[in-house]
C-alpha positions as a Markdown table, in Angstrom:
| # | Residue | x | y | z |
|---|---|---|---|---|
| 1 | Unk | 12.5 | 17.8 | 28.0 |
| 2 | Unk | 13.0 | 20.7 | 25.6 |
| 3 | Unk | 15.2 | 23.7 | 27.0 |
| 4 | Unk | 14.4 | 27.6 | 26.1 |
| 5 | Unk | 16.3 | 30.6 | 26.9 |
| 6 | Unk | 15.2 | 34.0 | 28.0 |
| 7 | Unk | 16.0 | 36.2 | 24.9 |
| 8 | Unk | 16.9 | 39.6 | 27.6 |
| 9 | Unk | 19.3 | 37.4 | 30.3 |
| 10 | Unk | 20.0 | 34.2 | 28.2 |
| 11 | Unk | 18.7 | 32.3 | 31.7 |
| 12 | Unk | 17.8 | 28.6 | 30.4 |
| 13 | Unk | 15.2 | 26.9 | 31.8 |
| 14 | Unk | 12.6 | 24.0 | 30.5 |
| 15 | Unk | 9.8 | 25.1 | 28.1 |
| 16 | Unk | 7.6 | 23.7 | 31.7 |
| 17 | Unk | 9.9 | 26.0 | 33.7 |
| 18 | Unk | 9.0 | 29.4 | 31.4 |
| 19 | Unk | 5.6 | 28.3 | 31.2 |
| 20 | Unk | 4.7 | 27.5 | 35.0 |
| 21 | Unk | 6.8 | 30.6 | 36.6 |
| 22 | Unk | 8.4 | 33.0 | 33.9 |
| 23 | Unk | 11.4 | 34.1 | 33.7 |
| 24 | Unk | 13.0 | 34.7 | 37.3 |
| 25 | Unk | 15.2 | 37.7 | 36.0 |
| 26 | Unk | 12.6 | 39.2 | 33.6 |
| 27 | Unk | 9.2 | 38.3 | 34.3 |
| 28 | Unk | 8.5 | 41.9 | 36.1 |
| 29 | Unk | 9.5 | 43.5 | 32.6 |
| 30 | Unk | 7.4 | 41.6 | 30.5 |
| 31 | Unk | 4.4 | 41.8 | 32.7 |
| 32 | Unk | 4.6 | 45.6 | 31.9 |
| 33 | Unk | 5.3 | 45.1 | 28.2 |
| 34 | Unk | 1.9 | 42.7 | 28.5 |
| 35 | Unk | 3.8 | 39.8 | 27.1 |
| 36 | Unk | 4.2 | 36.2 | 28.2 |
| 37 | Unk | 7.5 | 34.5 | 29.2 |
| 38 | Unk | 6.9 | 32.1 | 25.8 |
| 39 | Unk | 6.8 | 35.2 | 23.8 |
| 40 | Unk | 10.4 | 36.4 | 24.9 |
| 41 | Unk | 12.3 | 33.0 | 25.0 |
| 42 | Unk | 13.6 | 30.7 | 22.2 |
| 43 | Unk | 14.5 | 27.1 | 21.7 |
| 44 | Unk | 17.6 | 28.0 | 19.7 |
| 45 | Unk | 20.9 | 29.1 | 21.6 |
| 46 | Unk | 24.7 | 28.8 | 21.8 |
| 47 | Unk | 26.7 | 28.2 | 24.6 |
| 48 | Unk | 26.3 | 27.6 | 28.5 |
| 49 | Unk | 27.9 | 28.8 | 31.6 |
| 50 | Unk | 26.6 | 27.8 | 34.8 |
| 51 | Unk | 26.9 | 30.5 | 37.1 |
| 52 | Unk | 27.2 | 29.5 | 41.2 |
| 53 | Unk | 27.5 | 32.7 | 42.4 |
| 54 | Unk | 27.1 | 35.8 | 39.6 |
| 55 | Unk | 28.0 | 38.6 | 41.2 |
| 56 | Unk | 31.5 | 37.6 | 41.9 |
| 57 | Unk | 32.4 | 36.1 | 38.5 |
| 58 | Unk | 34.3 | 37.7 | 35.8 |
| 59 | Unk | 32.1 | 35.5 | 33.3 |
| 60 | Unk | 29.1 | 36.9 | 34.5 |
| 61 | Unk | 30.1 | 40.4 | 33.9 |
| 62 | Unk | 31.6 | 39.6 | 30.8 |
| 63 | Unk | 28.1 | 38.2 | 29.4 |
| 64 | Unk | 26.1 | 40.7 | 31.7 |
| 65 | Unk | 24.0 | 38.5 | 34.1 |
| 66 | Unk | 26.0 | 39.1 | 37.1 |
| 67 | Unk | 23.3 | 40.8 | 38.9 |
| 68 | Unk | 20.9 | 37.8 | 38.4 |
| 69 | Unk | 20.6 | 34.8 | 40.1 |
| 70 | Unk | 22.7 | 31.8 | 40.0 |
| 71 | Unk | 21.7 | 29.0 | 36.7 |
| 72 | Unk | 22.8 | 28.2 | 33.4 |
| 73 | Unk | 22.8 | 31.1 | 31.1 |
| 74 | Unk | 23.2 | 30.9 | 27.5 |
| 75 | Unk | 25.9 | 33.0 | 25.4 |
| 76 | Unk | 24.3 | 33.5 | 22.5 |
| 77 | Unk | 20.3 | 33.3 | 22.4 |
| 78 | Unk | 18.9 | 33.5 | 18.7 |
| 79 | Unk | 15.8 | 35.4 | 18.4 |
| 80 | Unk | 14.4 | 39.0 | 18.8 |
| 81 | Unk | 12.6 | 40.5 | 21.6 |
| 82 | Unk | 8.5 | 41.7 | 21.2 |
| 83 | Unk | 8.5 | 45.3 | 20.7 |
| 84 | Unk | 7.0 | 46.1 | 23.3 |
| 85 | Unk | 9.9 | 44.7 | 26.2 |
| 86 | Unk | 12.7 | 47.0 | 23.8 |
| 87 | Unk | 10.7 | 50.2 | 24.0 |
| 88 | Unk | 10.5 | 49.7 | 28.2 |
| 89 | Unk | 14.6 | 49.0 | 27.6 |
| 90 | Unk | 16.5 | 52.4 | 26.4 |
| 91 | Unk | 20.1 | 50.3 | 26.9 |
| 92 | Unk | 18.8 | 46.8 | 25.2 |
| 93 | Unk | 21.8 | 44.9 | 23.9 |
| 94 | Unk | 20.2 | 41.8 | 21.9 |
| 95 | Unk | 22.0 | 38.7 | 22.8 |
| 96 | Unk | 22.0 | 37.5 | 19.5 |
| 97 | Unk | 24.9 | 38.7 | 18.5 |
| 98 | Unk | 23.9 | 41.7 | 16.3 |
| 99 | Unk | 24.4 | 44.6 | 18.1 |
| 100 | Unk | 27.5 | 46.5 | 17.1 |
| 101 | Unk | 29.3 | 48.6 | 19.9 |
């Protein structure tokens, strides 16, 4: 079973998983770029944190999913977003660790 995470929340999931249902933090944002889930997720990531219940852990604000829903979420997700998902995103941080504040 090979594992992908989304490349805008770091959400992991199995490549059947992204394929079958999208991304369930993203999916409404790439439907209006007109990408697929595939498009914006990668097989190559750092880290994990499961997360029970996001919106009351300091973790989860710390890596910025704690308005999502509860999984494993990857710290680091190698990769770059399609073009089109960053232009709908004015306040995109990349999770690949190459933004500079």
């Amino acid at each position: 079973m090979s594992e992908r995470a989304c490349m805008l929340c770091g959400i992991v999931q199995t490549t059947t998983e992204f394929t079958r249902d999208g991304c369930p933090n993203c999916q409404g944002i790439f439907n209006e770029a007109g990408v697929t889930s595939m498009e914006c997720t990668s097989p190559s990531f750092e880290g994990l944190v499961g997360m029970c219940k996001p919106s009351k852990s300091w973790v989860a604000k710390w890596i910025s999913v704690d308005s999502y829903i509860p999984g494993m979420y990857a710290i680091k997700v190698d990769g770059r977003l399609p073009v089109e998902v960053v232009d709908l995103l004015p306040h995109y941080k990349p999770r690949d660790g190459t933004q500079v504040d």
